[in-house]
N, C-alpha and C positions, 0 to 999 in steps of 0.2 A: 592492739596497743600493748607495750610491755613493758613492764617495772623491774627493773634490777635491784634488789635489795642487796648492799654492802655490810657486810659485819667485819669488824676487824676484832680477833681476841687473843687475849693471851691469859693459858691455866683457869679459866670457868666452863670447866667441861659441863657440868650440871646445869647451869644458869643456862647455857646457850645451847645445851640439847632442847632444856622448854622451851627456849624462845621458838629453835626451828620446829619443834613440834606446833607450838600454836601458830606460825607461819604457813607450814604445811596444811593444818585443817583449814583455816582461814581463807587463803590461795585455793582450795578444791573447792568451796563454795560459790566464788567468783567469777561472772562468764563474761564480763565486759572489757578486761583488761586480764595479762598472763604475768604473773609472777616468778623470775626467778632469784634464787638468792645464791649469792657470791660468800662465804667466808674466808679471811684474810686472818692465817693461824702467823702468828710470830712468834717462834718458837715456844710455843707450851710442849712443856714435858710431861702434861699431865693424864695420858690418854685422849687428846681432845681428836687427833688423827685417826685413832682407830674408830672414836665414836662416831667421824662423820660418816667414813668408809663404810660402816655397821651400819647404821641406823639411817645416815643420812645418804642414800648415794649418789642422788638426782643434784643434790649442791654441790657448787663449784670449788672447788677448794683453791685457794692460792699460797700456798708453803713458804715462808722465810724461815731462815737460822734464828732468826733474833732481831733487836735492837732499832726495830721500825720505830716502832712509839707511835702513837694516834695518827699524824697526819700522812707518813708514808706510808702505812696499811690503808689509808684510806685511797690512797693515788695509786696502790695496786689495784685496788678496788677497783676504783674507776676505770684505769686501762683493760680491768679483764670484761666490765660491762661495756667500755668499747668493743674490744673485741668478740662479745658475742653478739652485739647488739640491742638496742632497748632504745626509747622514746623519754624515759627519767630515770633517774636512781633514786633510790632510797636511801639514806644513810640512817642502822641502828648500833647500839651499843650491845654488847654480850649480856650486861646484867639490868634487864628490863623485861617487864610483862608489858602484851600488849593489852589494850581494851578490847574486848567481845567483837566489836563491830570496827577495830583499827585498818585494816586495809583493806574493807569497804569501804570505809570513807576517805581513805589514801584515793583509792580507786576511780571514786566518782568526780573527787578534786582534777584527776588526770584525763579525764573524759570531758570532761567540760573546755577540752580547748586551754585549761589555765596557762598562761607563759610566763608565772613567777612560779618564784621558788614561796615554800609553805612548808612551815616546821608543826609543828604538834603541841598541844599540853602537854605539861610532866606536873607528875603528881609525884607523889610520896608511899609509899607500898604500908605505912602507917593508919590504921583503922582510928579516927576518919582518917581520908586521904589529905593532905595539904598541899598546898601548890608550890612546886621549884619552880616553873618560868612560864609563865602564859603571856609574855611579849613584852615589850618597850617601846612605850605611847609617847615617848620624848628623847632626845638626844641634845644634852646641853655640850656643846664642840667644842670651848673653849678649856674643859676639864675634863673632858671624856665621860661625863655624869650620863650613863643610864636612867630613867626614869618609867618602873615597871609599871603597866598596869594594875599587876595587882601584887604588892609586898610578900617577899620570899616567905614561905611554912606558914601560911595563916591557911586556916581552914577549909578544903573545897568547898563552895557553892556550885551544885549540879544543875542548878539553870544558867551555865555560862555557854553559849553557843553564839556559831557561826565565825565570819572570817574577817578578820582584822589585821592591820599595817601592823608591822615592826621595826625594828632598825635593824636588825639584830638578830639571829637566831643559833642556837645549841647544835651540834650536830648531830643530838641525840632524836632523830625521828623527822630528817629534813626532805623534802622532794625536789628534786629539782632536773628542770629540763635536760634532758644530754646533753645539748647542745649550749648550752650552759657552761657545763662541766669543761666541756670543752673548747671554749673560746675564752675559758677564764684561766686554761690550762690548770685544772683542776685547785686544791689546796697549798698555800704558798707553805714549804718545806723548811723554810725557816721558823716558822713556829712548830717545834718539833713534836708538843704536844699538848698545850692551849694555843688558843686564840686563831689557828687557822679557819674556825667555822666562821665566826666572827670578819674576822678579815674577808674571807671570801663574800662574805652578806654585803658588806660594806662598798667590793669593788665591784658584784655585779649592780648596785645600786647605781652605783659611776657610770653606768653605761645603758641605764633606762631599765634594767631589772626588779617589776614591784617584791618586796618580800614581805611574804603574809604569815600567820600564824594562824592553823584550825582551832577550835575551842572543844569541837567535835572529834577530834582525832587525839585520842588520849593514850599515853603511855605512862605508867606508874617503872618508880627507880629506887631500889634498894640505896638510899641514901649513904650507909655506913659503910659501904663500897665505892664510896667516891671519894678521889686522891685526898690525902692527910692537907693540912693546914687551909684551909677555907676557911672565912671568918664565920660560917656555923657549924663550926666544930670545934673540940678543945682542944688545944695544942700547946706543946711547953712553950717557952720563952726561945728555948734553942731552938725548934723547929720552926720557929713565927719567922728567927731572923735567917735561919738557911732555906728558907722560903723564898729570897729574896738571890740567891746564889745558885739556885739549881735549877739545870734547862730543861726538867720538866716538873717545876713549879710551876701555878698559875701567875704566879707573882717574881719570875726570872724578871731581870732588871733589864739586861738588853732588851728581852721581846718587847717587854710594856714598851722600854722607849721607841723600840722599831714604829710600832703600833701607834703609839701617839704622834710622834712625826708624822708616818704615813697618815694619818684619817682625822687628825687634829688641829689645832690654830699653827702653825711653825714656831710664829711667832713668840706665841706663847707655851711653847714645849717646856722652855724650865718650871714653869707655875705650873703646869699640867702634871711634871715629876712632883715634883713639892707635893701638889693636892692629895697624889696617888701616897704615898708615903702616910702623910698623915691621914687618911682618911682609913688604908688599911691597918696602919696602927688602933687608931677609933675603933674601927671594927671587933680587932683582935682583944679589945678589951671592953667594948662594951655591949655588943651584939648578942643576942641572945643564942644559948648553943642549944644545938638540939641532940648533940653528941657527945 
């Protein structure tokens, strides 16, 4: 069996030499399943090309000039793991550690026959660790409300294990079938750099696709490295509202509405906008920041 791991990055030459180094020891451990990993450079100028060449030579390198953004590095991604072949892909981010035992427990997930897709804990690289996403145990439809299992940055608890439903998952540490990938034709491109993971979770769900989250399969995230205006982070007032204008904010205007059309009540798309609005206003003023 074979696991393709996808990286897409751009200028973290440092961050994503450790990643592929603990990739590497990690994969030489493993005898049940073969890892290989794909890198999707869009255009860094930062050394990142000689590093892999150097250091890394057995990774696959996929070269662009520029101007991919998340989800069309990720669709090279995926076409080059077509093309060499594999049974899942992995989808990681450039500035992540993994856990000790992370694709051991990827591994054993893929040997079990599983035919869902199955994302990761994300932690916080913060001593203690606190949790970014360990899944969503509700989806209210008529507002697009998430309802997490357990509240963003609150404090690991280290007896959280085993595997559980989501709606929803990150692309930050997702497994999923090739065959998957490929009959969903991969990441929809109009989300140029939020919400394709999401989306994608949503229409394999459409078509009988369970989506899990491990508790067991942990990845911690240098938080202050993830894009400006999120409502736990501080942000000016002008960046809260060009938050709302730029195609790759999480908070672009077309996409949300793409997004809630497609996977929401129709119906009720204007009160969906409305909700969305004030609720990220709410946020932006009274959410606790961690940054």
């Amino acid at each position: 069996m074979q696991i393709n791991i996808i990286i897409p990055t751009f200028n973290r030459k440092e961050l994503l030499n450790n990643l592929l180094v603990q990739i590497k020891e990690q994969a030489s451990k493993i005898t049940m399943v073969t890892y290989k990993t794909i890198v999707v450079v869009d255009g860094s100028n930062d050394g990142t090309i000689e590093m892999l060449r150097e250091i890394h030579p057995a990774v696959y390198v996929v070269l662009h000039p520029g101007d991919l953004w998340y989800t069309k590095s990720m669709n090279l991604g995926f076409e080059k793991a077509q093309q060499i072949g594999c049974d899942y892909v992995l989808t990681l981010n450039d500035d992540i550690v993994l856990d000790n035992n992370y694709l051991a427990k990827m591994a054993e997930i893929a040997v079990s026959s599983n035919t869902s897709i199955v994302g990761s804990l994300s932690l916080t690289m913060h001593q203690p660790p606190k949790i970014m996403f360990s899944g969503i145990r509700k989806y209210i439809k008529w507002r697009q409300k998430n309802v997490r299992y357990h509240r963003s940055f609150i404090e690991f608890d280290s007896i959280l294990t085993g595997i559980h439903p989501t709606i929803v998952l990150p692309g930050r540490g997702m497994l999923i079938p090739a065959d998957i990938v490929q009959s969903l034709n991969g990441f929809d491109e109009f989300f140029i750099q939020y919400h394709s993971d999401e989306d994608f979770c949503l229409r394999a769900a459409k078509i009988g696709v369970p989506v899990n989250i491990s508790w067991d399969a942990r990845l911690y995230s240098y938080v202050e490295k993830t894009a400006a205006a999120t409502n736990y982070m501080r942000v000016s007032v002008d960046k809260f509202i060009k938050s709302f204008f730029n195609p790759y904010s999480r908070s672009y205007i077309p996409q949300k509405a793409v997004f809630y059309y497609r996977h929401g009540i129709k119906l009720l798309w204007p009160i969906t906008m409305l909700t969305f609005f004030l609720s990220n206003t709410k946020a932006w003023i009274f959410n606790k920041k961690i940054i």
